[in-house]
N, C-alpha and C positions, 0 to 999 in steps of 0.2 A: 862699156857694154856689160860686163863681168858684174862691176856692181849694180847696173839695173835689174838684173836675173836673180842677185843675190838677195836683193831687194823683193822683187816678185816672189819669192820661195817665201821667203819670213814671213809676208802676207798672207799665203798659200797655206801654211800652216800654221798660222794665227787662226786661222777662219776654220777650220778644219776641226783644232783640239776646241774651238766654240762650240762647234755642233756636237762634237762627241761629248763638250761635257753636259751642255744644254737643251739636248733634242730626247727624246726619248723612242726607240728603234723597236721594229717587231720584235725583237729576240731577247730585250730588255727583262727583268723580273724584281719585281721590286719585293722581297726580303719581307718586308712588313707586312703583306698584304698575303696573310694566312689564308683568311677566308675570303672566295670569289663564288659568289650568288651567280647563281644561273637567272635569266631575265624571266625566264617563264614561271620559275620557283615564285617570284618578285608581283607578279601581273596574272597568270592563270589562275582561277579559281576552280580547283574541282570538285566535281557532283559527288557528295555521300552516296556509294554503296550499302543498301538497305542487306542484299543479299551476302554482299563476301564480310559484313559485319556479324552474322549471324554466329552463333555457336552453336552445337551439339549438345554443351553442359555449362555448368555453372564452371568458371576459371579457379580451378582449382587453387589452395591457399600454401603460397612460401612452404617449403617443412621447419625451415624454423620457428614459423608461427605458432604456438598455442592451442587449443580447443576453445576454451574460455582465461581471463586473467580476471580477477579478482584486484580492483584499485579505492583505495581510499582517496579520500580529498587533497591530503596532505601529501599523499604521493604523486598526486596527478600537476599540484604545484612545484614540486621539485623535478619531476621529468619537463616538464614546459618548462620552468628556468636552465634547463641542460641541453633542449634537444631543441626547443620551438625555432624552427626558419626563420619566421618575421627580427626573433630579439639575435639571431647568428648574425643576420643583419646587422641590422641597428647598433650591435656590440662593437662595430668596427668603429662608430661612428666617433666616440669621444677620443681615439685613440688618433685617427685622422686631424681632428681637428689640436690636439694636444702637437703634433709635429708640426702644423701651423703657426705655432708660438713660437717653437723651437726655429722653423724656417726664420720667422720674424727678428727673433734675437740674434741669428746667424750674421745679420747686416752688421754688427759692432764684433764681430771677430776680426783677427788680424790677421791683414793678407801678407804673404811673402812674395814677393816679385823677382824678374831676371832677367833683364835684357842684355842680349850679347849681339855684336856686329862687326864685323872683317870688311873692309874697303882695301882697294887696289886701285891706284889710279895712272895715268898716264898720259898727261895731258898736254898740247904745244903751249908751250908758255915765250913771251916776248923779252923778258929780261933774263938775265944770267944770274938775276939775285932771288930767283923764284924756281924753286926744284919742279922738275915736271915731273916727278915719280915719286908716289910716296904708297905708302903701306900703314894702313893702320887698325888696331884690335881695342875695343871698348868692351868692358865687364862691368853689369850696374846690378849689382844685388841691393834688393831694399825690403823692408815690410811698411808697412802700411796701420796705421792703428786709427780706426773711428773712432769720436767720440760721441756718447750720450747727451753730451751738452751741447751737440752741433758745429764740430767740429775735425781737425783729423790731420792728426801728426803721422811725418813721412820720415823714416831713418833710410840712407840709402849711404854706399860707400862705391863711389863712380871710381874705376882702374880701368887706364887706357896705355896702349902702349902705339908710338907715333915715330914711324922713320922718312927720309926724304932722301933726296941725294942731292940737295941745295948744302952745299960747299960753307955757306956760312952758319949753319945751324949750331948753336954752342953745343947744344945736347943732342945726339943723334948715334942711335936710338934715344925717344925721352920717351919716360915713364911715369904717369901720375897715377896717385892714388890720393882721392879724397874721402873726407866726411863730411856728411851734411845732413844737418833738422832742419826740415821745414814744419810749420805750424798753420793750418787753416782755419779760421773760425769765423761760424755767421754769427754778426750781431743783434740784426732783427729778424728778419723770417728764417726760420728753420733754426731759432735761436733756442735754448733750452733742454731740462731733462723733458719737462712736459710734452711739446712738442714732437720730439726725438724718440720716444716711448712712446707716443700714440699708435702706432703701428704694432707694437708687442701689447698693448691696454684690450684693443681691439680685438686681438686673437685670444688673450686671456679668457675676454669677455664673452668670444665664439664658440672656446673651450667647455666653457662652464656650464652655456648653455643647452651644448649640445649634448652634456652631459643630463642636463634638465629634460631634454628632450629625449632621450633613451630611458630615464629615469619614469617619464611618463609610459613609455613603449610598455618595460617591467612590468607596470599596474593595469593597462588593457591588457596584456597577454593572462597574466593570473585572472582579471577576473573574468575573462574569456573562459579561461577555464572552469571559473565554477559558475559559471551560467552553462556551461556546455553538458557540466560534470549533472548539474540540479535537473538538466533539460533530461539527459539522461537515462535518470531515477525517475524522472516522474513518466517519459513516454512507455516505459518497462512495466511502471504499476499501471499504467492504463491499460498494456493489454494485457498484464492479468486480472484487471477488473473485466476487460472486452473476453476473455477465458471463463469468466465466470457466469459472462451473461450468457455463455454457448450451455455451459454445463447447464445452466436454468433451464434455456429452453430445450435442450436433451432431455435434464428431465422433465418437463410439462407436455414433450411429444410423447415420450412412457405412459406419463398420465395419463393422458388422453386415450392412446391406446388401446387401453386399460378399460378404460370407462368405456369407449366404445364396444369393445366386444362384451363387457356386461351389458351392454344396451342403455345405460343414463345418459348417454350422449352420443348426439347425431354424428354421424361420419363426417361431415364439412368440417369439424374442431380439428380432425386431421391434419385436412390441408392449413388449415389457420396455420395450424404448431408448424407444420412442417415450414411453411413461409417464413414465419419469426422466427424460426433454425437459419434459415439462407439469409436471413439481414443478420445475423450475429456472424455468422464464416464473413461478410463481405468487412464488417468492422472490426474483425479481427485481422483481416489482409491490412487492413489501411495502419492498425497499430504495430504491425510487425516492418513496414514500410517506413515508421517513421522512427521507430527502434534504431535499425540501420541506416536513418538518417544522420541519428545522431548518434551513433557511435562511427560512424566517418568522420564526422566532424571533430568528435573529441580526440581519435588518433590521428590526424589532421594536425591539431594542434599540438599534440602532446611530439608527434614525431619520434616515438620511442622502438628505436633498433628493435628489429624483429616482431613490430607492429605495424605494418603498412596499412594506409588504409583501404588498399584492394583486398586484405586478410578476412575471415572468415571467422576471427576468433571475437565471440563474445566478450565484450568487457561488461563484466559486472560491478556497478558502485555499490559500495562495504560501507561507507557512512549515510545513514541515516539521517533525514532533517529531524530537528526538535525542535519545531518553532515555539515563542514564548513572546509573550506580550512586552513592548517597548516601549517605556516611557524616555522621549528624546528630549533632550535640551536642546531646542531649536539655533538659540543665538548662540549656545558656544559650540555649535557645529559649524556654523557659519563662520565664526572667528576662525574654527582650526581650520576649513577649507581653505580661505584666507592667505595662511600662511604656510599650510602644508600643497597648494596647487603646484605645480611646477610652471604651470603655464604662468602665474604670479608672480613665480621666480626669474621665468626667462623674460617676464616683459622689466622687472626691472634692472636684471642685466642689461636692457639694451636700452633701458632711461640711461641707465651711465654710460653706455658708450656712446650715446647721444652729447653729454655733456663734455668727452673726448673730444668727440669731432667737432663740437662748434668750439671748441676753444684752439684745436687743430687751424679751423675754418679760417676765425680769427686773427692766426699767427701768419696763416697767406695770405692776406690781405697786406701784410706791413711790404713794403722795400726790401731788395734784396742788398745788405751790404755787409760785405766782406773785408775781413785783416790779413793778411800774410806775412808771416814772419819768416827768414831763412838764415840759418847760421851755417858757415862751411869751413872747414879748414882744409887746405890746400898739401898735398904732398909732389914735390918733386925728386927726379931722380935720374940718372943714367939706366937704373935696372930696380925692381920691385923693394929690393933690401934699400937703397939711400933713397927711396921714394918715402918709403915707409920711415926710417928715419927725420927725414924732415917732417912729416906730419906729426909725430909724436912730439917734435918739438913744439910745435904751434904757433910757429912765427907768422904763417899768411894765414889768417882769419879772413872770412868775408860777413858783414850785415849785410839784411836787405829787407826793407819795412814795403807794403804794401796795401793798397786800400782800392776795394770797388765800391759801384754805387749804380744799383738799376731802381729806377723808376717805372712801374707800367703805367702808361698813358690811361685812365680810364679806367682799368682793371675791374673791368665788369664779370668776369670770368670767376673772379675772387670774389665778390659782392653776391653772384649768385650761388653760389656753393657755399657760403655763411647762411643766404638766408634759407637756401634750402635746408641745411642742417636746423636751423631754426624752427623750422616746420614742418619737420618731420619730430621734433623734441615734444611741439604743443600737440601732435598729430595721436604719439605717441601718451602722452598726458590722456589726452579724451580716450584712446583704448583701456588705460586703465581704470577711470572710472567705468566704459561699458563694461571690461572683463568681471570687475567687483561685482555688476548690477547682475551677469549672465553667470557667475559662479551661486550668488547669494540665493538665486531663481534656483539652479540645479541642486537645490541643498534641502532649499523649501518644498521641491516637488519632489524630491527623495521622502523627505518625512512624511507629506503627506502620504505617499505613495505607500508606505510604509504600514500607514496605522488604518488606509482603506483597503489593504490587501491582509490584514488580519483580523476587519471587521468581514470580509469575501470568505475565510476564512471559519471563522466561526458562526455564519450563512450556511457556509458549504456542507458543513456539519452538518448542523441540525438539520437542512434539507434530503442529505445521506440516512440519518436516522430514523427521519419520518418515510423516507423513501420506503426505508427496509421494513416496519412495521405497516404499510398500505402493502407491501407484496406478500408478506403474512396474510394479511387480510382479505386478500382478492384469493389467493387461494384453497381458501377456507372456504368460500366462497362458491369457489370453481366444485372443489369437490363435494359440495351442498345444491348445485347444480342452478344455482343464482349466478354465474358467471360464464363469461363464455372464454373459450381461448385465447382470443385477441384483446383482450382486458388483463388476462393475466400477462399474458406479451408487453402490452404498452407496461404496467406497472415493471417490469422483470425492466424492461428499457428505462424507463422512469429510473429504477434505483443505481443503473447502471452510470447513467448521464450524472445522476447526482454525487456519484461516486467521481467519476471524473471530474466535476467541477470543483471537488474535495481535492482530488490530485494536483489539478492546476493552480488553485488555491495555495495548495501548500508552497509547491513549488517560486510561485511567484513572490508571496514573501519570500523566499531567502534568496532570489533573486535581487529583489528588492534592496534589502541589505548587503549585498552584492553592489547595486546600485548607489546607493547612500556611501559606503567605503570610496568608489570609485571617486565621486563628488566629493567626499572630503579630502578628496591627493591617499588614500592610505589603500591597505589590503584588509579582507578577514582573516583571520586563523590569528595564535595565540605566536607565533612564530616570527621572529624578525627577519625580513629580506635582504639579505646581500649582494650585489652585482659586483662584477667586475669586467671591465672595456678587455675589447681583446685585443689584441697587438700581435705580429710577426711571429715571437714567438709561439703564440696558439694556430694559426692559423696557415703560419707559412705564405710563402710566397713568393713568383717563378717572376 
């Protein structure tokens, strides 16, 4: 009865430490689980407040901010390689993928091992020549060493110590201590350095890329920035061309004025002027709008400490375009594109690791068959010292040769992961010619793009010129009393438009060239760029 009960408990509390360790309890907290989302946070949408957004004034600016800063171009590149979010990003990227290699190569380090184990037994035994009590302690230190070639020697030195209370036991305590190499090695699949490095080839090859791939990052960020820097310059000169057009018509409402209370002209030239006064205030709102467009944008980018882009502070560009007529050498832009793209670069890093894996593919395809070798020499003893004695001596040796052999039935498994590496190689092939055909395109419509934004250009010009010598003229005019106010308006407007499409002109070549750099893999400025991947030490990390 005693052991049925005793029995029933064990069960009792078998079942018991199951639940507690497998069930999870209201009162449970699980450690890991920082952040707990509220369902409503997750699923309500709420209505914007028109009214509690409202403010009193404009949000006043940081005090460490500025009035205005004054940036050149060359500046505005080196704060965006220091400061830019998208590249703080992206900088992590080649350094992740460089421990990827390192994880990879970790697989041929040598392990050290240790197995330890204590037995007690006590068991009814039927003969008198067979101890029912014994005692015994096993110590198995070993390392472990893979090889590159596809294989993996085992050095281990097993010490046990072994008592009974069997009456005939010659040694009792006995004490062994061995050595023993064993030797594993595949002969066909998983045979080789090739094979066995495919997996460090691979992450090299991911390494590289993804260096290629922030390397690209560098060259959009920069020339983000000088399209941002160009944008700028040129929305600034527009409203003070849009300032200039107000000052005109200020003074053509003076004139008119003027002329009115002399009597040369009818009082309605008044309102004329005064109208083409209120359309130059509305075009001047729109260019100060777009001003502080784009100086968001470029501290946006540039991300520079004590330039937020909620700040208040003017940034003024200090460089000046000087655009100059460009004779391009079309086909050896296209060569350098070529070979300075990154994307060129990354596709043929991963043509070679295409030719990795199908040779990887290949080698799984063969039979699996295996050698084993083991060499051991034996120590005995009464106690660890004549254990160890006898092994030194090396009178018990043991061999022992070994051989497997698996066949897969069919191995379809293997057949299709060759040939998809296959096909993904030729797949890979055709993107390289497309990338050729869509780089050689973006190279040709840079240049073009190039020589028809500096024939816009010098259009813009002469359109600006002529512009200014017809509001000369209508003026002349006006105060000859052959014009009326709204004629000298449209011209005042006329030189103005013309003046802006001079600004955008300008702008957009060097844009352009901007454009063209990006398409050939390179940068503008006379400056070499240097990056460097950021890693733990930069960045830290909890």
């Amino acid at each position: 009865m005693n052991k049925h009960v005793t029995l029933i408990r064990l069960i009792t509390c078998g079942l018991l430490l199951t639940l507690l360790g497998g069930c999870v309890g209201p009162f449970d907290n699980d450690p890991m689980l920082t952040v707990d989302t509220p369902p409503e946070r997750l699923r309500q949408v709420k209505p914007f407040d028109l009214e509690a957004a409202q403010q009193a004034g404009a949000p006043e600016a940081p005090p460490e901010a500025p009035a205005q800063v004054e940036l050149t171009i060359e500046q505005c590149r080196a704060l965006a390689l220091k400061h830019n979010l998208d590249l703080k990003v992206n900088l992590y990227n080649p350094t992740i993928a460089q421990n990827r290699v390192s994880e990879e190569a970790a697989r041929f380090e040598a392990i050290f091992g240790l197995r330890a184990g204590w037995a007690k037994t006590d068991a009814a035994v039927a003969s008198g020549l067979v101890g029912s009590q014994t005692e015994s302690f096993d110590l198995t230190p070993s390392v472990d060493l893979p090889l590159r070639t596809g294989g993996n020697v085992r050095l281990a030195v097993p010490t046990g110590r072994f008592e009974t209370d069997n009456t005939f036991s010659t040694l009792n305590p006995s004490v062994t201590t061995d050595f023993a190499v064993s030797v594993s090695h595949e002969l066909l699949r998983g045979f080789g350095r090739r094979t066995n490095m495919h997996g460090i080839r691979i992450a090299m090859y991911n390494a590289q890329g993804s260096e290629a791939r922030t390397k690209l990052e560098v060259i959009r960020v920069l020339a983000a920035v000088d399209r941002a820097y160009w944008v700028l310059d040129a929305v600034r000169r527009e409203l003070e061309v849009r300032k200039r057009e107000h000052d005109l018509a200020e003074a053509q409402l003076e004139r008119v004025r003027r002329q009115v209370k002399a009597g040369t002209q009818p009082e309605v030239e008044i309102i004329r002027a005064e109208t083409g006064l209120a359309e130059t205030l509305e075009a001047i709102i729109v260019a100060e709008n777009r001003v502080r467009d784009a100086q968001r944008l470029l501290k946006r980018i540039l991300n520079k400490p004590g330039l937020p882009q909620q700040s208040a502070t003017i940034v003024i560009p200090t460089t000046k375009p000087a655009p100059v007529e460009l004779k391009l050498n079309a086909p050896l832009l296209v060569s350098s594109a070529l070979e300075q793209r990154m994307e060129m670069l990354e596709l043929e890093l991963q043509l070679a690791a295409d030719l990795s894996t199908i040779a990887f593919a290949r080698n799984q395809k063969l039979p699996r068959a295996t050698l084993d070798y083991t060499y051991n020499v034996n120590g005995l003893g009464s106690n660890y010292a004549d254990s160890l004695s006898v092994l030194e001596d090396k009178n018990f040796e043991d061999h022992r040769v070994g051989f497997s052999l698996e066949v897969p039935i069919g191995n379809e498994a293997a057949e299709s992961r060759y040939r998809n590496a296959m096909l993904s190689r030729l797949q890979r092939l055709a993107s390289r010619e497309q990338r050729t055909s869509q780089i050689t395109g973006e190279v040709l419509n840079a240049i073009d793009q190039i020589e028809a934004n500096w024939q816009r250009l010098l259009a813009a010009r002469q359109r600006a010129m002529l512009a200014g010598r017809n509001l000369a003229a209508e003026q002349r005019q006006f105060d000859l009393g052959l014009r009326t106010s709204t004629e000298v308006l449209d011209a005042q407007a006329r030189l103005a438009d013309a003046q802006s499409a001079e600004v955008r002109a300008i702008v957009d070549y060097q844009i352009a060239q901007v454009d063209l750099a990006f398409a050939t893999g390179t940068t503008l400025g006379a400056s070499l760029v240097n990056w460097e991947p950021t890693g733990l030490e930069a960045g830290g990390a909890e």
